[in-house]
C-alpha positions as CSV (number, residue, x, y, z in Angstrom):
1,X,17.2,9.6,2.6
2,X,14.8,7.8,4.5
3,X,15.2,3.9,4.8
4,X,12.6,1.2,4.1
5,X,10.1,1.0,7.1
6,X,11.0,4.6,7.9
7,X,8.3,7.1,8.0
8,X,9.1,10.9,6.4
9,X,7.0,13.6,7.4
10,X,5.8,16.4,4.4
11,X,8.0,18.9,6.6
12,X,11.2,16.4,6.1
13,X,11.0,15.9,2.8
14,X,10.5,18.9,2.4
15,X,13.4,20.5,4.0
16,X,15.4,18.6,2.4
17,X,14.5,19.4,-1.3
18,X,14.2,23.3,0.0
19,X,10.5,24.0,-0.3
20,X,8.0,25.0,2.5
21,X,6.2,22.8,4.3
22,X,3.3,24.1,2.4
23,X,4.5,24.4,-1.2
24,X,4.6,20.4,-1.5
25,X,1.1,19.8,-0.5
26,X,-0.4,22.1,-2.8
27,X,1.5,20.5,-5.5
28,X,0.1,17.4,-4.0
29,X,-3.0,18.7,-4.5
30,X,-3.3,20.3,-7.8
31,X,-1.2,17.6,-9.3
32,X,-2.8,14.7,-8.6
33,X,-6.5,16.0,-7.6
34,X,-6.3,14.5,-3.7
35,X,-4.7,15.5,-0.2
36,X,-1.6,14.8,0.7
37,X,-3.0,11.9,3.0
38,X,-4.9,10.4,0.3
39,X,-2.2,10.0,-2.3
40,X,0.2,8.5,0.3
41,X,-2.5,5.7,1.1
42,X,-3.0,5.4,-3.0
43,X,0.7,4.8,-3.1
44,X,1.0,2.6,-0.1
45,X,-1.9,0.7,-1.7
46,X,-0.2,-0.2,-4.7
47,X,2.6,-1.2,-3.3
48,X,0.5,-3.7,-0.8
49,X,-1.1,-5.0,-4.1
50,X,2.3,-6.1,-5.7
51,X,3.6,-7.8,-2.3
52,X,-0.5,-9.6,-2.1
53,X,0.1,-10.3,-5.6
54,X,3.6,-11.6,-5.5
55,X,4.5,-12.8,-2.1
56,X,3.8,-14.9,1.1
57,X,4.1,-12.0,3.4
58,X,1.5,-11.8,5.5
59,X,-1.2,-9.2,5.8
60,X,-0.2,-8.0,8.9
61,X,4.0,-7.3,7.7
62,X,3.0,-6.1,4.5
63,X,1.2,-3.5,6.2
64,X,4.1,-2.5,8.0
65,X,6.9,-2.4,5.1
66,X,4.3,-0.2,3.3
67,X,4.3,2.2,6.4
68,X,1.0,1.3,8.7
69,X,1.7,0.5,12.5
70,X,-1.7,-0.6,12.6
71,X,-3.0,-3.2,10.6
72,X,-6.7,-2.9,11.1
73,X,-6.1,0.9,9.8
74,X,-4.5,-0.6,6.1
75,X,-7.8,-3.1,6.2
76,X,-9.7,-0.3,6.1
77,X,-7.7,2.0,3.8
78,X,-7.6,-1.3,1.2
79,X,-10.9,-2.0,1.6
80,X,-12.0,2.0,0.7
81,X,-9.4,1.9,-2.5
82,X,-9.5,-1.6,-3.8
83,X,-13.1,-2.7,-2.8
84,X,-12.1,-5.5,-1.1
85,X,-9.8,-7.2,1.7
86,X,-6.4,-7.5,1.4
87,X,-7.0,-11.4,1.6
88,X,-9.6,-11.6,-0.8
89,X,-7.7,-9.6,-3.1
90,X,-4.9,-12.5,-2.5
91,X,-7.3,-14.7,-3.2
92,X,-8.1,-13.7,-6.1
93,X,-4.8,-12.1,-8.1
94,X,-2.1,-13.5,-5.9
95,X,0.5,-15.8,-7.7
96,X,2.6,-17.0,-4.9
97,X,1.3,-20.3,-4.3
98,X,2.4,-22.9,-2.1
99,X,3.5,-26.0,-3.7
C-alpha cells in the first residue's frame, strides 16, 4: 500500500487489485462521468479544502501531502474546481485561527 506523500500510478494500483491497466480507467470513467486525471484532482481538491479549512499548513505543503510537486500547478487545479485561490478559500471557510 502506498504511504502518505507517495504517488501510485493507475498501472500500480492496478496490479495490485488484478485488473488491467485499462479496466480501472473505464470504470473511472463511466462511474463517475470524468478521466481518470480529473477525478484524482477532484479528490486531491477535497482533501486540500479540509486541511485550508482546518489547519495552519501552508499552501505550498498542503499541496504536497495531497500529491502536487508543484505548487503553482494545485493553484491552478483549485482555482478551475473551487473558483477561487487556495488562500482566499482560507480566507473565507478556514477555522484555524491564530490566537
Amino acid at each position: 500500500m502506498a504511504q502518505a506523500g507517495q504517488r501510485m500510478s493507475v498501472r500500480t494500483s492496478a496490479v495490485r487489485g488484478r485488473l488491467s491497466g485499462l479496466r480501472p480507467m473505464l470504470s473511472l470513467v463511466g462511474s463517475f462521468g470524468m478521466s481518470p486525471v480529473h477525478y484524482l484532482q477532484y479528490l486531491r481538491v477535497g482533501k486540500a479544502r479540509e486541511s485550508l479549512e482546518f489547519s495552519r499548513l501552508s499552501v505550498n505543503e498542503i499541496a504536497w501531502r495531497v500529491g502536487y510537486q508543484d505548487p503553482g500547478s494545485f493553484r491552478k487545479v483549485f482555482q478551475r474546481i473551487m473558483g477561487l485561490s487556495p488562500r482566499h478559500y482560507r480566507r473565507r471557510f478556514g477555522v484555524a485561527r491564530d490566537g
